[in-house]
C-alpha positions in Angstrom: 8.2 -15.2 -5.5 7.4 -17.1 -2.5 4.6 -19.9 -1.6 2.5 -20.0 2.0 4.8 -23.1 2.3 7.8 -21.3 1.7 7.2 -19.4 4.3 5.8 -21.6 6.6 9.5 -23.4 6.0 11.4 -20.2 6.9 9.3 -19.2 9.9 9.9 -23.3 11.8 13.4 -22.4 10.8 13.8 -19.5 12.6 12.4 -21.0 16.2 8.4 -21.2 15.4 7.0 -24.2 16.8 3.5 -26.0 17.2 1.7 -24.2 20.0 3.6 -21.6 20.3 2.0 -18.2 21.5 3.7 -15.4 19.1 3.4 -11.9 19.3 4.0 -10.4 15.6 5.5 -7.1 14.1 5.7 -7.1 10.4 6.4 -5.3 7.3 4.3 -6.8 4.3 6.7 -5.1 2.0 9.5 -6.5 3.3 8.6 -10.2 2.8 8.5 -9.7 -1.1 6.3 -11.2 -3.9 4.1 -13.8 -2.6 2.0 -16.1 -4.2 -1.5 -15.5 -3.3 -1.1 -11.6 -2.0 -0.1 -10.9 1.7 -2.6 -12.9 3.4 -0.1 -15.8 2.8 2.1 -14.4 5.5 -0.2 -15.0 8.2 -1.4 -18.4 6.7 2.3 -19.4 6.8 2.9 -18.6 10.7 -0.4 -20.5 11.2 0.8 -22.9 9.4 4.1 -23.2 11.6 2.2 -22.9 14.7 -0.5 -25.0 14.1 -3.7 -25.0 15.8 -2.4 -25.7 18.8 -0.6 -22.1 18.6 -1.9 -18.7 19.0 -0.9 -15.2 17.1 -1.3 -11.8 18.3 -0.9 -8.3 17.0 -1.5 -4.8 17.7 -4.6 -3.3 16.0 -5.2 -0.5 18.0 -8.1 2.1 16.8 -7.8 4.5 13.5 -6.8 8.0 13.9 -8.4 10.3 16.4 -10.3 7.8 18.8 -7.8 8.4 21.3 -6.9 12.2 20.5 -9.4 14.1 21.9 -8.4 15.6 24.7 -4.4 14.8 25.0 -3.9 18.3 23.9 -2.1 18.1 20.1 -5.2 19.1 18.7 -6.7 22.0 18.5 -9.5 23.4 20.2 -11.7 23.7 17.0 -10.8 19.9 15.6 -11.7 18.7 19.7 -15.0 20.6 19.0 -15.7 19.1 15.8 -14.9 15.5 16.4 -17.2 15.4 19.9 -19.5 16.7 16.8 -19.1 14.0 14.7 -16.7 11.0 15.4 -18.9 7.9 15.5 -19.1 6.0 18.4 -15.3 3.3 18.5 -16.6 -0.2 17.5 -14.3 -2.9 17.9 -15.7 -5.4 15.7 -15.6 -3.2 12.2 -13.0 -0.5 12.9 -9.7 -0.5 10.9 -6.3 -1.0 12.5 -4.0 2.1 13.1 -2.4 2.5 9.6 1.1 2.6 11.7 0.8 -0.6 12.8 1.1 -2.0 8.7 -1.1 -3.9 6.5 -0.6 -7.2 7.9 -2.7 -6.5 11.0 -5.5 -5.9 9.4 -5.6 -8.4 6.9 -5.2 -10.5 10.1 -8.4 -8.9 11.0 -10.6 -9.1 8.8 -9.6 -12.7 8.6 -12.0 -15.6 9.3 -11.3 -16.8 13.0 -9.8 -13.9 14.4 -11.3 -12.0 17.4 -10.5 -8.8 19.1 -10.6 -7.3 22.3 -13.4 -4.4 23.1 -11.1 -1.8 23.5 -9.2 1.3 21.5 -6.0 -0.4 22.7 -7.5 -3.4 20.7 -5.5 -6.8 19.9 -6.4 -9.1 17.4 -6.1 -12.8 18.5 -6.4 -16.2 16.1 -5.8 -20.0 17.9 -5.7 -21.8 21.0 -4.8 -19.3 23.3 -7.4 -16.3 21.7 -9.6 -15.8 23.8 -8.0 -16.5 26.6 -5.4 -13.5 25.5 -8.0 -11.3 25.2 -10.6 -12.2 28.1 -9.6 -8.6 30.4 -8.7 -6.0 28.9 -8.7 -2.8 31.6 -10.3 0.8 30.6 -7.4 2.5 32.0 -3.5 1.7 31.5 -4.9 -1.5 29.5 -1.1 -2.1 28.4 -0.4 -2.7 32.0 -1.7 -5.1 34.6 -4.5 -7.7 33.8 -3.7 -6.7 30.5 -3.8 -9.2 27.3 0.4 -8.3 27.5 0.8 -9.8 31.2 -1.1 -12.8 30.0 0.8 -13.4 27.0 4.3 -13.0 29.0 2.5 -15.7 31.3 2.2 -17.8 28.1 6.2 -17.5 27.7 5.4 -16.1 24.2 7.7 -15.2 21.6 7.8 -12.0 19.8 8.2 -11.8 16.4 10.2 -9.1 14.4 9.8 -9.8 10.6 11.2 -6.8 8.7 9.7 -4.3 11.4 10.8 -1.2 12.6 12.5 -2.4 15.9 11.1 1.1 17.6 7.5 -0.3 17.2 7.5 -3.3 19.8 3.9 -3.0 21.5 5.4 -4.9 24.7 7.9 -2.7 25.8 4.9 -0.9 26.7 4.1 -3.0 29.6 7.7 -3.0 30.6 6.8 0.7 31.0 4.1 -0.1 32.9 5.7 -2.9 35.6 8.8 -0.9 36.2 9.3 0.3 39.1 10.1 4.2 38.1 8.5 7.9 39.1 7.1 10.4 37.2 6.0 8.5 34.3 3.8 11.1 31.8 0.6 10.1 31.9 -1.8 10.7 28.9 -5.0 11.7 29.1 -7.9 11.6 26.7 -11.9 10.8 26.1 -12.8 8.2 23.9 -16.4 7.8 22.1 -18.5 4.6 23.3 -21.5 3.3 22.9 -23.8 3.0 25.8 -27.2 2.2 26.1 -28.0 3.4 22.1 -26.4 6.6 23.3 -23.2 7.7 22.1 -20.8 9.0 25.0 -17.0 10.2 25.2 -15.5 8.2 28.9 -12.6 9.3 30.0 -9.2 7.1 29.5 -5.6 7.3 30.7 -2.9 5.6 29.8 1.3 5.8 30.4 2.7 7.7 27.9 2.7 5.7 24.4 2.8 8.7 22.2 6.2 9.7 20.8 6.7 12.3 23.6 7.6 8.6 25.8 6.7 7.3 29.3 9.3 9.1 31.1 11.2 12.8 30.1 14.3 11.0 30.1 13.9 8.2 27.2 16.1 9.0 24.5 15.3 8.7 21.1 14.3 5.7 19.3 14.9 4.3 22.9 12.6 1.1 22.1 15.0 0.2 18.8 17.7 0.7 21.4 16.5 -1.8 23.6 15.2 -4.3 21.6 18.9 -4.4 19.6 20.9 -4.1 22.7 19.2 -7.4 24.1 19.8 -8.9 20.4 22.8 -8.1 20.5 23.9 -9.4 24.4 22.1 -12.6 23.8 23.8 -13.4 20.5 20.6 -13.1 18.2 21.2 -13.4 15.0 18.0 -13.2 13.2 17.3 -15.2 9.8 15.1 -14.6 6.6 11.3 -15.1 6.5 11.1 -14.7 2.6 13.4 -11.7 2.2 12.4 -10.1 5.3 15.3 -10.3 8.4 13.7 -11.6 11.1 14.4 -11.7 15.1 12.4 -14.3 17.1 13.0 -13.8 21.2 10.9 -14.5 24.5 9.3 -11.9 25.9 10.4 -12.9 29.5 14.2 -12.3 27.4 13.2 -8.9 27.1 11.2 -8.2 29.8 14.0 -9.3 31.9 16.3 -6.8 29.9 13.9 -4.1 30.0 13.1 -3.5 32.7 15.9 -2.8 35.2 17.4 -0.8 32.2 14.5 1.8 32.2 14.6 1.9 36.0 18.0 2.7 35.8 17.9 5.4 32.8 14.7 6.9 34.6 16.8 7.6 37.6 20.1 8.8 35.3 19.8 9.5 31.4 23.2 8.7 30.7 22.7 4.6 31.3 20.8 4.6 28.0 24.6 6.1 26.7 25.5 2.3 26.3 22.5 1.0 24.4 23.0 0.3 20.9 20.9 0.5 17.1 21.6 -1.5 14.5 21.4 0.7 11.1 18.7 -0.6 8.9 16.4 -1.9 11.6 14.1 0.7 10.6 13.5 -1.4 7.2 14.1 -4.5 7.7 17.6 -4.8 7.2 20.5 -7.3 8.9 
C-alpha cells in the first residue's frame, strides 16, 4: 500500500518539480492500493509541484453531448436526444468515462476549475486560469486553445500507467500541422442561452477513432508517443506500481509534427514507427 508521500517521492523522482505545468494521463488502477483511496494520486503530484505548479487533464463532456449530428447515430436516437438531452453545463457535468476516474476525482476536487466548453479541461494551481482563459467554439484543440498555452508554458506531459493511444495533445499537433484533407467532424451541441436551451453548431478535426487524416494507421498516437520515447532514450520509472513516462511537450511536438506531415503525404513513413507491447496497461 502506498502513502500520498510515497508518491509524492516517486513522482520528484521521475522529473516533477516545483512549478512545473503538467499535463496528466492516468490509470487509477495501475497505481495500486493507496492509503486514503485515489484522491491521493492527485494530492501527491500537487504535492511535487507545489503551489507554484499547475495540473491539467482532459475532462471532456459525458456521452452524447457531442454526437448529435456526426452521423454514428441513428436518425431516431438524434431525434430523441434534441428531445431530451439537457442543456451541457460545465460546472456539474461528469468527465468522459474514457478519460478514467482520476479526472474526475480531480474535478470534483476543491480548487479545481474548468473551461466552458464540451472539449472541457480541468485546471488546479498557478497557471489555472491562465490555461483555461480562451477556449475557441470551433477546433478548440487548435489555436488559442488551452493546448497552445500550455506548450507555451513548456509543460510536461505525464503518462502514469495510461494507454499511450490516449495523449489529448497530439490533438493539437493535428491541428498545427501543416497537412490537407484533414476529416473534419461535425456536430450540434446543447447550450444554454438566455434560459433557453439551444443545439449551436461545432466542428472540430477529426478526434474520433476514424482519425484526423485517412491515412493514420492504427493506434498511430501509441506509435508516436513510443517512437519519440524510444529516440530520446526515455526510460520511464514507477509512480507506485504504475510505469510512468514524463517528457516536454515541445519533445513531442517537435517529433509530431513533421512525422504526420510526412505520413499524410505517404502512408508508408508511419512503416517505421514503433509500440511498445503493454503500453496499453501500463506496462514497461
Amino acid at each position: 500500500m502506498y502513502s500520498t508521500e510515497d508518491l509524492a517521492k516517486d513522482f520528484r523522482a521521475i522529473g516533477i518539480t516545483p512549478g512545473d505545468t503538467v499535463m496528466l494521463h492516468a490509470s487509477v488502477r495501475a497505481v495500486g492500493e493507496v492509503a486514503g483511496g485515489p484522491d491521493s494520486i492527485h494530492l501527491a503530484l500537487k504535492s511535487a509541484l507545489t503551489e507554484e505548479g499547475t495540473l491539467m487533464m482532459y475532462a471532456s463532456c459525458p456521452r452524447y453531448y457531442d454526437e448529435v449530428g456526426r452521423g454514428e447515430l441513428s436518425l431516431d436516437q438524434e431525434r430523441e436526444l434534441r428531445d431530451k438531452l439537457p442543456a451541457f453545463n460545465p460546472l456539474t457535468a461528469r468527465s468522459a468515462r474514457d478519460n478514467g476516474a482520476l479526472v474526475e476525482l480531480l474535478r470534483t476536487y476543491p480548487g479545481s476549475c474548468v473551461n466552458h466548453h464540451v472539449a472541457r479541461f480541468v485546471c488546479w494551481g498557478r497557471q489555472a486560469g491562465h490555461l483555461i482563459s480562451i477556449q475557441p467554439w470551433n477546433y478548440a484543440l487548435g489555436r488559442d486553445s488551452a493546448l497552445e498555452r500550455f506548450l507555451a508554458a513548456d509543460g510536461k506531459i505525464v503518462l502514469l500507467g495510461s494507454d499511450h493511444d490516449a495523449v489529448t495533445f497530439l490533438h493539437y499537433v493535428e491541428h498545427i500541422a501543416d497537412i490537407s484533407q484533414r476529416q473534419i467532424a461535425r456536430y450540434d451541441v446543447p447550450v444554454l442561452q438566455d434560459g433557453r436551451r439551444v443545439w449551436l453548431p461545432m466542428e472540430e478535426v477529426d478526434t474520433s477513432d476514424r482519425g484526423a487524416h485517412a491515412n493514420w494507421p492504427e493506434r498511430f498516437f501509441a506509435k508516436i508517443v513510443d517512437s519519440m520515447l524510444d529516440a530520446a532514450g526515455i526510460r520511464g520509472g514507477r509512480v507506485g506500481d504504475a510505469m510512468t513516462y514524463v517528457f516536454t511537450a515541445r519533445e513531442l511536438f517537435a517529433f509530431a509534427q513533421p512525422l504526420m506531415e510526412a505520413v499524410a503525404a505517404n502512408p508508408h513513413a508511419a512503416n517505421s514507427l514503433i509500440e511498445h507491447e503493454g503500453h496499453i496497461r501500463g506496462e514497461p
